[in-house]
C-alpha positions as CSV (number, residue, x, y, z in Angstrom):
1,X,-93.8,20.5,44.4
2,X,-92.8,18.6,47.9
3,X,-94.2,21.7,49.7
4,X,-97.6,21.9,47.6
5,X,-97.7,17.7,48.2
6,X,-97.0,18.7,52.2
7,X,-99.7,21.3,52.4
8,X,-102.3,18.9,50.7
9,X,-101.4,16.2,53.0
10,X,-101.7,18.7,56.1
11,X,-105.2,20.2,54.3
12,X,-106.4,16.6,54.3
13,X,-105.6,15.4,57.7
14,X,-107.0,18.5,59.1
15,X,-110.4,18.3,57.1
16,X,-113.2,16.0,58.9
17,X,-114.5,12.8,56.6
18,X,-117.7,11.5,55.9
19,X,-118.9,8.7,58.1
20,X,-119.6,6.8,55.0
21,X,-117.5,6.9,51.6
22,X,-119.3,8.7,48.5
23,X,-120.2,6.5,45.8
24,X,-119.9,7.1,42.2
25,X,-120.9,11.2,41.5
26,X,-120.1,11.1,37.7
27,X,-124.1,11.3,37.5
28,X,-124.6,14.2,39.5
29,X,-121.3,16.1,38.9
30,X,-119.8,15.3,35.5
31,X,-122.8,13.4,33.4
32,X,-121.3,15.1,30.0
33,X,-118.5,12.6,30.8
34,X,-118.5,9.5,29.7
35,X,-119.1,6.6,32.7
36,X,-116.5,4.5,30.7
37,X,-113.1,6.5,29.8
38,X,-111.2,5.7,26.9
39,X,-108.5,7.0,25.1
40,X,-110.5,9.2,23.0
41,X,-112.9,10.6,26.4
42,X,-110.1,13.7,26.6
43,X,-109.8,16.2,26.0
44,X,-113.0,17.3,26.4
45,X,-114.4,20.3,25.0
46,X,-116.5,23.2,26.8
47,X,-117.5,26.1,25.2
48,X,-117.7,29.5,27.1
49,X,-119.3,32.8,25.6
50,X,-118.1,35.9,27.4
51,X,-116.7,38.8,26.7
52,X,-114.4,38.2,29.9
53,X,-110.6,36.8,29.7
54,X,-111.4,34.8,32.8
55,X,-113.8,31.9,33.3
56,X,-114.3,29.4,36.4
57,X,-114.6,25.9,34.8
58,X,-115.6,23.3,37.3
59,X,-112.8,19.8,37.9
60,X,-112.2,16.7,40.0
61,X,-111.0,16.9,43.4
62,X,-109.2,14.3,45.4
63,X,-112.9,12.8,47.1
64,X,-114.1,12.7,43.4
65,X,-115.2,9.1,42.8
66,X,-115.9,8.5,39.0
67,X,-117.3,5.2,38.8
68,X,-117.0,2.3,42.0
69,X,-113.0,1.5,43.2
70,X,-111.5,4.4,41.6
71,X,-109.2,7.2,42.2
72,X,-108.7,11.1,41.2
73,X,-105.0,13.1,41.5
74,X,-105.4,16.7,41.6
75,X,-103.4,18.7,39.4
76,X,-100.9,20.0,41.2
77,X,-100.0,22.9,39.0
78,X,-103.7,24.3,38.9
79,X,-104.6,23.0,42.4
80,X,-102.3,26.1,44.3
81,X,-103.0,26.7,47.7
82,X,-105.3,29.5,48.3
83,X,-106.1,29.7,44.2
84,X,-109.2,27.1,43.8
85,X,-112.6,27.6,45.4
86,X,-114.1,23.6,46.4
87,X,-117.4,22.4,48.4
88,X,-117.0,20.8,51.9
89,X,-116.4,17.9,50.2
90,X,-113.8,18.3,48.2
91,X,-115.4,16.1,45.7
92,X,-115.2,18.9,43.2
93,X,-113.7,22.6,42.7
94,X,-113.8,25.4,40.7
95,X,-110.8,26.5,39.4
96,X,-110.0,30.1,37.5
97,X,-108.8,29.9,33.7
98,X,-107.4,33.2,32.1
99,X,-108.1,32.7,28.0
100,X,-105.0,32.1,26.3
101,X,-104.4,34.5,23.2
102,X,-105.1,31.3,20.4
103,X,-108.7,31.3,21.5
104,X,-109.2,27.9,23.2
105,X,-106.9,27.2,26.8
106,X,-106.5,23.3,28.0
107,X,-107.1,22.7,31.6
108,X,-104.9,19.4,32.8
109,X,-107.4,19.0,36.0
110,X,-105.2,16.0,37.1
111,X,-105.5,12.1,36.6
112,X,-107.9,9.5,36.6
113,X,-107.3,6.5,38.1
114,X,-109.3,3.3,36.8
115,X,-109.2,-0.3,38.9
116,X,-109.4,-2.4,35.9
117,X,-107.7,-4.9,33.9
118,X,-103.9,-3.1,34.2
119,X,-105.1,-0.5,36.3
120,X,-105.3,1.9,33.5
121,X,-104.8,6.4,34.0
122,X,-106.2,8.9,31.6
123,X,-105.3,12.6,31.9
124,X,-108.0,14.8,32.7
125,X,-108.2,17.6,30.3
126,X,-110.5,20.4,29.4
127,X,-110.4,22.0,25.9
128,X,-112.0,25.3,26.8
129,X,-113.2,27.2,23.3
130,X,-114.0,30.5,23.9
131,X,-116.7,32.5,22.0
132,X,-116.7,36.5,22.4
133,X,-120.6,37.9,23.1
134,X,-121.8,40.8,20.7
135,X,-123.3,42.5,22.9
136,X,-121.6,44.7,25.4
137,X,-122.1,43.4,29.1
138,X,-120.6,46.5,30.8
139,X,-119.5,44.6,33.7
140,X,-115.8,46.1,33.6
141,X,-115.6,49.2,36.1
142,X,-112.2,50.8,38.0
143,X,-112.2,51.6,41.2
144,X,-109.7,53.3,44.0
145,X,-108.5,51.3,46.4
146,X,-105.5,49.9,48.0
147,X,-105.6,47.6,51.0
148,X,-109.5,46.6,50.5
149,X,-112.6,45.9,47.6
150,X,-115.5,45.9,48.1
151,X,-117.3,42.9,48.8
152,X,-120.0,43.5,45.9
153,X,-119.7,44.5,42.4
154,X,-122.7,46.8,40.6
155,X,-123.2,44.5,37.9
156,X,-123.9,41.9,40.1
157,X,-127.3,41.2,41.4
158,X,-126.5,39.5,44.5
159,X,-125.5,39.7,48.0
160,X,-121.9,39.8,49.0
161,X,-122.1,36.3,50.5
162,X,-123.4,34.8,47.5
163,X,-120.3,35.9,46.0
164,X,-117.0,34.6,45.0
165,X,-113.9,36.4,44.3
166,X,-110.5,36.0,42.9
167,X,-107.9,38.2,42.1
168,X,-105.4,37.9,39.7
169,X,-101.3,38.0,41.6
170,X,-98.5,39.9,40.4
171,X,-96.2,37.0,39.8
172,X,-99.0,35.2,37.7
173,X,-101.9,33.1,38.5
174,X,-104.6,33.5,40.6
175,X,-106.1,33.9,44.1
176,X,-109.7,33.5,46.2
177,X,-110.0,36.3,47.8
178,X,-112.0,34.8,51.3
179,X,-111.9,38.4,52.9
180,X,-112.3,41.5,50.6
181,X,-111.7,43.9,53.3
182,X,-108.2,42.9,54.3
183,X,-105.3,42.7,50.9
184,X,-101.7,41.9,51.8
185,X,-100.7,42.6,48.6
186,X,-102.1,44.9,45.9
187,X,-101.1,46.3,43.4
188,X,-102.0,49.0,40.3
189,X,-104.1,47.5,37.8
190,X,-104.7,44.1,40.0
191,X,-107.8,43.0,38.1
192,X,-110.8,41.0,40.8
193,X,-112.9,38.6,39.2
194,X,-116.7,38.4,40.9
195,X,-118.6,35.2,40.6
196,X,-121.9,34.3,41.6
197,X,-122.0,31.4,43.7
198,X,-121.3,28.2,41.1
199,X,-124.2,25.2,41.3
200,X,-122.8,21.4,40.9
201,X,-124.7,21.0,37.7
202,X,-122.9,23.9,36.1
203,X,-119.9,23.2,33.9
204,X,-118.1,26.8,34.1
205,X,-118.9,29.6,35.3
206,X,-118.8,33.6,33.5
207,X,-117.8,36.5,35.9
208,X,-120.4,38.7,36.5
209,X,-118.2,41.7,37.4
210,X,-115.0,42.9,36.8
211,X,-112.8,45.7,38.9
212,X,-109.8,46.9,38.7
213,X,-107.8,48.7,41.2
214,X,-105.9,52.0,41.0
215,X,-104.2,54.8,43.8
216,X,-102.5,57.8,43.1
217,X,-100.8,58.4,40.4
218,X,-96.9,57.5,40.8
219,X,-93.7,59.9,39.8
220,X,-90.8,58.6,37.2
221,X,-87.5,58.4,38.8
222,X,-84.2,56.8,38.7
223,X,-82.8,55.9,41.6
224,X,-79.3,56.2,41.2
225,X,-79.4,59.4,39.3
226,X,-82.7,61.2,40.7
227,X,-80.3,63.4,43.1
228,X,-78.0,64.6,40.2
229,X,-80.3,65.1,37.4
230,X,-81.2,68.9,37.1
231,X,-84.6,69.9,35.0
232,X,-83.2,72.2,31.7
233,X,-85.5,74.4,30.2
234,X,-87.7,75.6,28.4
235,X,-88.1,71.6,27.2
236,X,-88.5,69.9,30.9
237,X,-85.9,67.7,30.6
238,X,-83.6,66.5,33.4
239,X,-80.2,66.7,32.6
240,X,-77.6,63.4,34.1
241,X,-73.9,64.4,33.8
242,X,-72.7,61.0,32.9
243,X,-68.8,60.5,33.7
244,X,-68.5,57.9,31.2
245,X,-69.8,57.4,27.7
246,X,-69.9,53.6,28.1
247,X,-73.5,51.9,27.8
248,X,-74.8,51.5,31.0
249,X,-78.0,50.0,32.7
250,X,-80.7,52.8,34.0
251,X,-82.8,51.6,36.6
252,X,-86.4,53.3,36.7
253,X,-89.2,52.8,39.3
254,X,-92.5,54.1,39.9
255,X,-92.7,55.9,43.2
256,X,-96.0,56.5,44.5
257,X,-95.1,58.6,47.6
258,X,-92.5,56.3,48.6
259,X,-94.1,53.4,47.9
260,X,-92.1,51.8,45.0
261,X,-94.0,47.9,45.4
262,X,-97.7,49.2,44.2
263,X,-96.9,50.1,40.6
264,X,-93.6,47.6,40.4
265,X,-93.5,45.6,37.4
266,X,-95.8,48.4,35.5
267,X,-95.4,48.6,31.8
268,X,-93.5,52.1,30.9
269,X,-92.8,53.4,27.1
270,X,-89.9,54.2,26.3
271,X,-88.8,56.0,23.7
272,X,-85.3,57.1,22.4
273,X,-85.5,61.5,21.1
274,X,-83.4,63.6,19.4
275,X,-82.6,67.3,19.8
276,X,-83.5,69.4,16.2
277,X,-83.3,73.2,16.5
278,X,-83.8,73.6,20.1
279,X,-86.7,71.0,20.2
280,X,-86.9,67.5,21.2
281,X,-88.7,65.3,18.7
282,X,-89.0,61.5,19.3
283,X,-87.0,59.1,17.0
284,X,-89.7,57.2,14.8
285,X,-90.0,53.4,15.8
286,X,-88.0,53.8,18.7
287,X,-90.7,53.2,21.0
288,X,-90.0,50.1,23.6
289,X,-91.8,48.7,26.9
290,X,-90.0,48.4,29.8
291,X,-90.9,47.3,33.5
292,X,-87.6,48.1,35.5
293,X,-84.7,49.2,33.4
294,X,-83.2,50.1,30.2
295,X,-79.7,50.8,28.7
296,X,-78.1,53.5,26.9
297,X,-75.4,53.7,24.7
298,X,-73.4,56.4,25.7
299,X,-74.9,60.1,25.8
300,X,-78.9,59.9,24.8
301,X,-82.1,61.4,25.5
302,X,-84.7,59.2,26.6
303,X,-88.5,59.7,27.0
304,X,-90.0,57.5,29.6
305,X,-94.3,57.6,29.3
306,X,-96.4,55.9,32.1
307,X,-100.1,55.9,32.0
308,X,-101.4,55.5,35.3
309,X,-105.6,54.4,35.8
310,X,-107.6,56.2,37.0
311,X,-111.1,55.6,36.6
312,X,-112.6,55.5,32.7
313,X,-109.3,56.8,31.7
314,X,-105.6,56.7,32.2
315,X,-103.4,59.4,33.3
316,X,-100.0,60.1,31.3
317,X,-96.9,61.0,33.0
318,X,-94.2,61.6,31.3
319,X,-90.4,62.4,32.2
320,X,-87.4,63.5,29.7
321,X,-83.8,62.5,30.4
322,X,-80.9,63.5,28.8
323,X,-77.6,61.4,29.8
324,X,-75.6,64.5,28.7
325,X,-71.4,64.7,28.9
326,X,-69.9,65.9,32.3
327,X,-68.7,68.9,30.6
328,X,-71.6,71.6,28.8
329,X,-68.8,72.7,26.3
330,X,-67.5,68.8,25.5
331,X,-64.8,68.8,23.4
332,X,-63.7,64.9,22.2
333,X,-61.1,64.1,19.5
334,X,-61.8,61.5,16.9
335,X,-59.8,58.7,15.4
336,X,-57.5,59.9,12.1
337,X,-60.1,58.7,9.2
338,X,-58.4,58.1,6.1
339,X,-60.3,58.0,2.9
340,X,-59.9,57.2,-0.8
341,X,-61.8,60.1,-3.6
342,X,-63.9,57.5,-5.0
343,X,-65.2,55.9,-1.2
344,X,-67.6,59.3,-0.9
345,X,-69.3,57.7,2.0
346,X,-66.0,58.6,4.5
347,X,-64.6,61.9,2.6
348,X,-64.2,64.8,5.1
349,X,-67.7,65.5,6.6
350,X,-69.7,66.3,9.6
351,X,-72.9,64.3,10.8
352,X,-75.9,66.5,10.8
353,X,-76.7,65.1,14.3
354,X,-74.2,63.7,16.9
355,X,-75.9,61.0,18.7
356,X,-79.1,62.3,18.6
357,X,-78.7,64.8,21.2
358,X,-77.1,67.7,19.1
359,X,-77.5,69.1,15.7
360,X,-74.5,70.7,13.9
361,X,-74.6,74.8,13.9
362,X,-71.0,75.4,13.2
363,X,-68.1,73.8,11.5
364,X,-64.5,74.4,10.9
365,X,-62.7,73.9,7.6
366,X,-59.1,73.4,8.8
367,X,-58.7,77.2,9.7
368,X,-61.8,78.3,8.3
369,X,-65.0,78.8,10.9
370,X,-68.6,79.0,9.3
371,X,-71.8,78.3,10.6
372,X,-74.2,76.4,9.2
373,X,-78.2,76.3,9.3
374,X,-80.2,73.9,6.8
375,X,-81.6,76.6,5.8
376,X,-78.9,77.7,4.1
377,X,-77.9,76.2,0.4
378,X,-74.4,74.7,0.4
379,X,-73.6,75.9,-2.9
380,X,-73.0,79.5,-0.8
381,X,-70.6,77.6,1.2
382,X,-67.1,77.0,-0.4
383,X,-65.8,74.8,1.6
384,X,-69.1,72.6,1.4
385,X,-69.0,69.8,-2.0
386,X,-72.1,68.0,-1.2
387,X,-74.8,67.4,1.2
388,X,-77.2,63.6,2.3
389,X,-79.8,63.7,4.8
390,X,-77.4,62.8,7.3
391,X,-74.1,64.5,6.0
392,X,-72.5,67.7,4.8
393,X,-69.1,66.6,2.7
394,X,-65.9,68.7,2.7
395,X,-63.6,70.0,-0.2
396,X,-60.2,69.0,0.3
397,X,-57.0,70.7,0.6
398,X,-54.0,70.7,-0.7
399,X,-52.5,69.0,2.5
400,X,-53.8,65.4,2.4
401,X,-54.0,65.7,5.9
402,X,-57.4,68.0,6.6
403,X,-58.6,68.9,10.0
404,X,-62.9,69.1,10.6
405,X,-64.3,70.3,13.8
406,X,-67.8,69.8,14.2
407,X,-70.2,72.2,16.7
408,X,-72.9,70.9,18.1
409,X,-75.8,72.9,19.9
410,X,-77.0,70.6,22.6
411,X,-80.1,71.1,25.1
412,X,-77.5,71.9,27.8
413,X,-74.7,73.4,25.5
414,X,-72.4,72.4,23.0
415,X,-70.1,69.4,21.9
416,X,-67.2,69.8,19.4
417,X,-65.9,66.5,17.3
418,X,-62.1,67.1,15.9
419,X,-61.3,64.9,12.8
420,X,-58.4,64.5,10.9
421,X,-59.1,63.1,7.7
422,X,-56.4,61.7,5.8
423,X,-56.4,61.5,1.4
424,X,-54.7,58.6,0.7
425,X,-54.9,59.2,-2.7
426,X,-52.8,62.7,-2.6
427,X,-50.7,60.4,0.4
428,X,-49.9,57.8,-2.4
429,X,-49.3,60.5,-4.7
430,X,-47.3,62.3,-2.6
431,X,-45.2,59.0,-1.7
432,X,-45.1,58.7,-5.4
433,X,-43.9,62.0,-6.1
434,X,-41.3,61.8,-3.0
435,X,-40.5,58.2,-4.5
436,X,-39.7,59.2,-7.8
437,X,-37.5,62.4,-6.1
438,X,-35.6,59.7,-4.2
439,X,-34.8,58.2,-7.1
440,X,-34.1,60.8,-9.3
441,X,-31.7,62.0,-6.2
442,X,-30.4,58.2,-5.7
443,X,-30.3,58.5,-9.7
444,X,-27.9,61.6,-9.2
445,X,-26.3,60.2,-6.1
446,X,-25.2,57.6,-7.7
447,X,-24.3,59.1,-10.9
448,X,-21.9,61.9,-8.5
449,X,-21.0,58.2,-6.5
450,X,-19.8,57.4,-9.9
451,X,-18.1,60.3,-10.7
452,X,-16.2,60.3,-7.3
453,X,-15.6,56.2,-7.7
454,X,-14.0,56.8,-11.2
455,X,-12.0,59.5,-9.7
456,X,-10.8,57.8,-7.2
457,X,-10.7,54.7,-9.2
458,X,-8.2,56.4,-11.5
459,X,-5.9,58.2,-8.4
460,X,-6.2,53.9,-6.5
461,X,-5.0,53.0,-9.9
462,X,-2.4,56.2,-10.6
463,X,-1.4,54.8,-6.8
464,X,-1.2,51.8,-7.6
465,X,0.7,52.1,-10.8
466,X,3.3,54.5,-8.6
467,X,3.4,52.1,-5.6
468,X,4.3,49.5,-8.7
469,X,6.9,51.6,-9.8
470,X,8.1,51.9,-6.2
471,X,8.1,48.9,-5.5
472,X,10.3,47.8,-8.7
473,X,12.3,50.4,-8.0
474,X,12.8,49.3,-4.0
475,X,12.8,45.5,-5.4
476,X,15.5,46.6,-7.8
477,X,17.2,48.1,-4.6
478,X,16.3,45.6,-2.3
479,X,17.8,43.0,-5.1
480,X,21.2,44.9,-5.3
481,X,21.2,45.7,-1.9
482,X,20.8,41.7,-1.6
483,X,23.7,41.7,-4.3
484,X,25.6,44.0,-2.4
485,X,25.1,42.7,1.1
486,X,25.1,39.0,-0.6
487,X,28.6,37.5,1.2
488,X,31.0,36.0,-1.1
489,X,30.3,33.0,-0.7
490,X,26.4,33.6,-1.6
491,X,28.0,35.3,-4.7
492,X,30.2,32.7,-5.6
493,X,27.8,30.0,-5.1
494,X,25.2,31.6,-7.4
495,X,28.1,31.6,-10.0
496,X,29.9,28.4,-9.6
497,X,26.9,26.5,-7.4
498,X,26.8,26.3,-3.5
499,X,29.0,22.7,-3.5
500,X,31.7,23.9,-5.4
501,X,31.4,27.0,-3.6
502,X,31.9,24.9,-0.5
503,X,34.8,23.5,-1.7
504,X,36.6,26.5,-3.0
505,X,35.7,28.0,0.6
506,X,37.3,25.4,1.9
507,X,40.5,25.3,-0.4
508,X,41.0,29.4,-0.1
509,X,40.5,29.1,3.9
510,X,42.9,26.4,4.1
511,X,45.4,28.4,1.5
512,X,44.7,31.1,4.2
513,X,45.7,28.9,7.2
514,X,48.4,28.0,5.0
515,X,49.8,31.9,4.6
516,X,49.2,32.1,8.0
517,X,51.2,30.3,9.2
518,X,53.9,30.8,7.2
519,X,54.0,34.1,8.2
520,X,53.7,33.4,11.9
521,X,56.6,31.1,11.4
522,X,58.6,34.1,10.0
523,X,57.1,36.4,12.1
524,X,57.9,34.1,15.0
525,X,61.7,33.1,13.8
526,X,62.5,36.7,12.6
527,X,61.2,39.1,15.0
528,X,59.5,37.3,17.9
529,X,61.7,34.8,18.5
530,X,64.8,37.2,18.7
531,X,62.8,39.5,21.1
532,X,62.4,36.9,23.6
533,X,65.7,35.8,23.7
534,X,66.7,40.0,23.9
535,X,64.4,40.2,27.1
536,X,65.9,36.8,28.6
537,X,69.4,38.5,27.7
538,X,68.0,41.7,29.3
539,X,67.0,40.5,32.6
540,X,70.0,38.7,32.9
541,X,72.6,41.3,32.0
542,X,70.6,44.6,32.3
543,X,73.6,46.3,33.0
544,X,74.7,45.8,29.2
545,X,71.6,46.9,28.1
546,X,71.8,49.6,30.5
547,X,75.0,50.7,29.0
548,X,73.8,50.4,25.4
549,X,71.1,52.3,25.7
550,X,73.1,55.0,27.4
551,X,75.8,55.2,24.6
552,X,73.2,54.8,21.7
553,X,71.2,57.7,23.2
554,X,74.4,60.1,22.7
555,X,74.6,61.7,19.7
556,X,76.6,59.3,17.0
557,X,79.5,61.6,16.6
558,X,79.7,61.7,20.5
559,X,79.6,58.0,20.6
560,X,82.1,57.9,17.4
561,X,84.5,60.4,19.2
562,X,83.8,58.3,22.7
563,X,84.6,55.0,21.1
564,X,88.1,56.5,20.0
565,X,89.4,57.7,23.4
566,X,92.1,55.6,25.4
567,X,90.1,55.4,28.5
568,X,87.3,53.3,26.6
569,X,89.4,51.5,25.0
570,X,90.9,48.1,26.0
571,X,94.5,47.2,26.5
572,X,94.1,44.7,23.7
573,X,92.9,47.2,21.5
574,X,95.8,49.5,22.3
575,X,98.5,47.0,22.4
576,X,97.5,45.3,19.2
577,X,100.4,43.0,18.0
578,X,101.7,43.3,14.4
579,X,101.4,40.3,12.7
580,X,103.7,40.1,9.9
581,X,104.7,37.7,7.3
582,X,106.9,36.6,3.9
583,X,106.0,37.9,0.8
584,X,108.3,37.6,-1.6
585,X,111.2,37.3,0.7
586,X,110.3,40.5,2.5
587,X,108.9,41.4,5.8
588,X,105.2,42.8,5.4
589,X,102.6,43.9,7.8
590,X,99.8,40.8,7.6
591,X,97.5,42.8,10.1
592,X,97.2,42.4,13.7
593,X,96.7,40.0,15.7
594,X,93.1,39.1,16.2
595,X,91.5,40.9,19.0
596,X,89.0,38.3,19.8
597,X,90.3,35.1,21.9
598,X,88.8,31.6,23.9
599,X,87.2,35.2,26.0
600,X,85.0,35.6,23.0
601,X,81.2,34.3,22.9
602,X,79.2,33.7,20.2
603,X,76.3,36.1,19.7
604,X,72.8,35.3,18.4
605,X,73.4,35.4,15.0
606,X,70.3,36.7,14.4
607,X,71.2,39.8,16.3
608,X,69.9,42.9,13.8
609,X,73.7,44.3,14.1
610,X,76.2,41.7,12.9
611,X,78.6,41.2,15.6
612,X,81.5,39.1,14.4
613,X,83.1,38.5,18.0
614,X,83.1,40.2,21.2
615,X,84.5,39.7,24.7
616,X,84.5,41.1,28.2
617,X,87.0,43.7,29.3
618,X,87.3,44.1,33.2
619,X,88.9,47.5,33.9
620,X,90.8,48.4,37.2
621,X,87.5,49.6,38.7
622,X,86.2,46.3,38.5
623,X,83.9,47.1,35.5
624,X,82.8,45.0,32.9
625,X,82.8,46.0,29.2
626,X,81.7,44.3,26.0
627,X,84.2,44.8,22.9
628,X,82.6,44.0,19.8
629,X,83.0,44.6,16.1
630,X,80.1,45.6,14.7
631,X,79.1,46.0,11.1
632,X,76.5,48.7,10.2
């Protein structure tokens, strides 16, 4: 908008003015408007009767003075640069309407501007009702050309300077054409509008010719994939290996010897085919317009349809694509299906048609291969239960698990589905059947389980009743080999309680001290005593001892026969002294006189041998002898 506001602004400086401001021209240039706008003056109506889709109609420019102190804005939307034809003046211009489809187009021309009481604006606007005439003008022609028209038009009886021109733009809209011999941009089917020259009084103005432009006729491609597609006979289609079965955007253009701009934006048909017994035949109510691309989803076989002008008639050109897989022999494997009997719509089959671009010739029942032909009934076919327009349904197996390859003839080869369809009814009677095994084994199991737990129940309990009986019998032992190892004192305090048995411990302990040392008293006066007084006696006369142990160890007849001979006897001994004495007045041997003296020593009367006296007898030798009388 700011750069349509600049160039107005620069168109205005630039353009010379009147030496005198217009007055009012509502008179001379709009008198079917009324000198005092209202609210109800637009819009205005204008009726145009022509068989043309374009008329001129005549509005306000920015000199356009309606009645004294007044002011016009030009709509800017309608008012392009380039796209109006106006007088010197600028007081008025004819601008180009194209009929809309509802039969009457409004034309905003711009604003009025009223100096009155609030300085009040109305809207401009046209209501332009068009009527159709019956009568055929013939003022439509084609002609070849690309970077000029002609500056005249056969249906127009005038000279080329009388003429005005506009051509309708790519992009939309409209535009004088001030030289007809130079274009900058045409394009096919640009339609050129001839006018004769408008008068002021007119209020719109009818083409008197029409022409439309056409060059040579253009070529299909797609860029991206012209260099890889190859043409497959005998059906003249091009063949695209795609790498991917994703949809994808296809890119098409219009090439007229390299030039790409002259039929850009075109209208092509497309239309979506499918491959039936070596022939392509078009989809029905597949047909779509396109300009510049189109998408496919996956692998597909387009027909793209361009009719190009060409002077009374258009020219068809047609190209065939076929976005086929990378491989001619493509083999893909399906998802597992699973199906139930009574669902019939996903029991085992094989689409008649993959995609579009294949029809089936062959299938495989699990291990069986047939081919197939529509023309064939399918009650010949065994493995075949029923047949739709789309489908051929399978007979199951006795596996639930049933494996369907599906051929394909394709324009470029072949294409093979693999599907496993799964019967989950036989699956769940299967399961069932398995289930009810299980349990009938589990059943068993458990029963043999029982069998072995009885068993072993009875041997644990045989076990236990012999570990019972071992253990009373090792408790019974244990007990009397408690009894048995139980001291006396245990045993006699289970009989006469632990206190008493305390104090009979005590009583029969101290009866033991008692005996004890009673006997050490005799031990100690009868034997021990008289020992240590024998080994004092020893070490002090060991010669005695000496001598006794001598004469004892002789035999006792020697000693007997020893003890008898003078030489060991003592002089005592043998000069004993008769002791006599009065009995009954007579002399009578009383014995001898005692042996023993004051010389004798008492023994230790304890001595084992009873010694009744004893003395020492020195002989001439100076030896020492013991007498004694000694009773066995």
């Amino acid at each position: 908008m700011l750069l349509k506001l600049y160039c107005l602004g620069a168109a205005l400086a630039l353009m010379p003015l009147p030496t005198q401001p217009l007055g009012p021209q509502q008179e001379t240039l709009f008198p079917y408007i009324s000198r005092d706008i209202t609210n109800t003056t637009f819009p205005f109506d204008l009726n145009v009767t022509t068989n043309s889709d374009v008329v001129l109609v005549k509005c306000p420019n920015f000199r356009y003075s309606h009645i004294s102190n007044d002011s016009f804005t030009p709509n800017f939307e309608v008012f392009i640069s380039g796209s109006t034809y106006s007088p010197s003046d600028n007081s008025f211009a004819w601008v180009p309407l194209l009929k809309s489809k509802t039969g009457s187009t409004y034309l905003k021309c711009g604003r009025i501007n009223l100096e009155d009481v609030g300085n009040p604006y109305y809207d401009w606007i046209f209501n332009v009702i068009w009527q159709n005439v019956t009568s055929n003008q013939g003022f439509f022609k084609r002609g070849r050309n690309i970077g000029d028209i002609s500056p005249q038009h056969s249906k127009c009886n005038s000279d080329g300077s009388r003429l005005k021109i506009f051509g309708i733009k790519r992009e939309g809209g409209f535009t004088f054409i001030d030289n007809p011999q130079s274009l900058l941009f045409s394009f096919a089917n640009q339609t050129f509008y001839y006018f004769k020259k408008p008068s002021e009084d007119e209020k719109t103005k009818e083409p008197c010719g029409i022409l439309q432009i056409y060059s040579d006729n253009p070529k299909i491609k797609l860029p991206k994939h012209e260099s890889t597609s190859d043409i497959q006979e005998p059906n003249k289609t091009r063949v695209i290996k795609l790498t991917i079965s994703d949809p994808q955007i296809i890119d098409v253009v219009l090439d007229m010897g390299g030039n790409i701009n002259y039929y850009r934006g075109e209208k092509i048909i497309l239309e979506k085919m499918k491959y039936v017994k070596g022939e392509l035949q078009v989809i029905e109510n597949s047909k779509t317009i396109i300009t510049s691309n189109f998408s496919i989803n996956g692998y597909e076989i387009v027909k793209l349809t361009y009719y190009a002008p060409y002077d009374d008639r258009d020219v068809e050109i047609t190209e065939r694509y076929y976005f086929a897989p990378s491989s001619s022999d493509h083999i893909i494997n399906e998802k597992a299906v699973e199906y139930f009997k009574n669902d019939t719509s996903s029991n085992p089959n094989c689409p008649l048609f993959y995609l579009n671009i294949g029809y089936l010739y062959k299938f495989k029942h699990n291990v069986t291969e047939k081919d197939y032909s529509d023309s064939v009934l399918v009650d010949t076919i065994n493995e075949i239960s029923s047949k739709t327009e789309s489908h051929i349904f399978f007979k199951g197996i006795g596996d639930p698990h049933l494996i369907i390859r599906c051929l394909y003839k394709t324009p470029d080869g072949s294409i093979t589905t693999i599907t496993e369809f799964v019967d989950m009814d036989k699956i769940a009677a299967n399961n069932e059947k398995i289930r009810l095994e299980n349990l009938e084994n589990e059943k068993n199991k458990n029963k043999t389980e029982q069998l072995k737990y009885d068993e072993f129940k009875r041997k644990i309990e045989n076990q236990e009743m012999g570990v019972k009986k071992s253990q009373k019998e090792t408790e019974e032992i244990k007990k009397k080999l408690l009894e048995t190892n139980k001291s006396l004192f245990k045993k006699l305090s289970d009989k006469v309680g632990e206190r008493n048995a305390y104090i009979l411990a005590a009583g029969f302990i101290l009866l033991i001290l008692i005996i004890l040392t009673v006997l050490m008293v005799i031990l100690y006066k009868k034997w021990l005593s008289p020992f240590i007084i024998m080994l004092k006696q020893k070490r002090k006369y060991p010669n005695v001892y000496v001598f006794w142990k001598n004469l004892t160890s002789q035999p006792f007849d020697s000693y007997c026969q020893a003890i008898k001979e003078k030489k060991y006897l003592s002089n005592k001994v043998l000069n004993q002294i008769v002791v006599k004495k009065m009995e009954g007045g007579e002399e009578v041997d009383a014995g001898v006189s005692h042996l023993f003296d004051k010389t004798l020593v008492k023994c230790y009367r304890r001595f084992p041998r009873k010694i009744k006296a004893h003395y020492i007898y020195t002989d001439i030798e100076k030896r020492k002898y013991i007498l004694s009388d000694v009773s066995l």
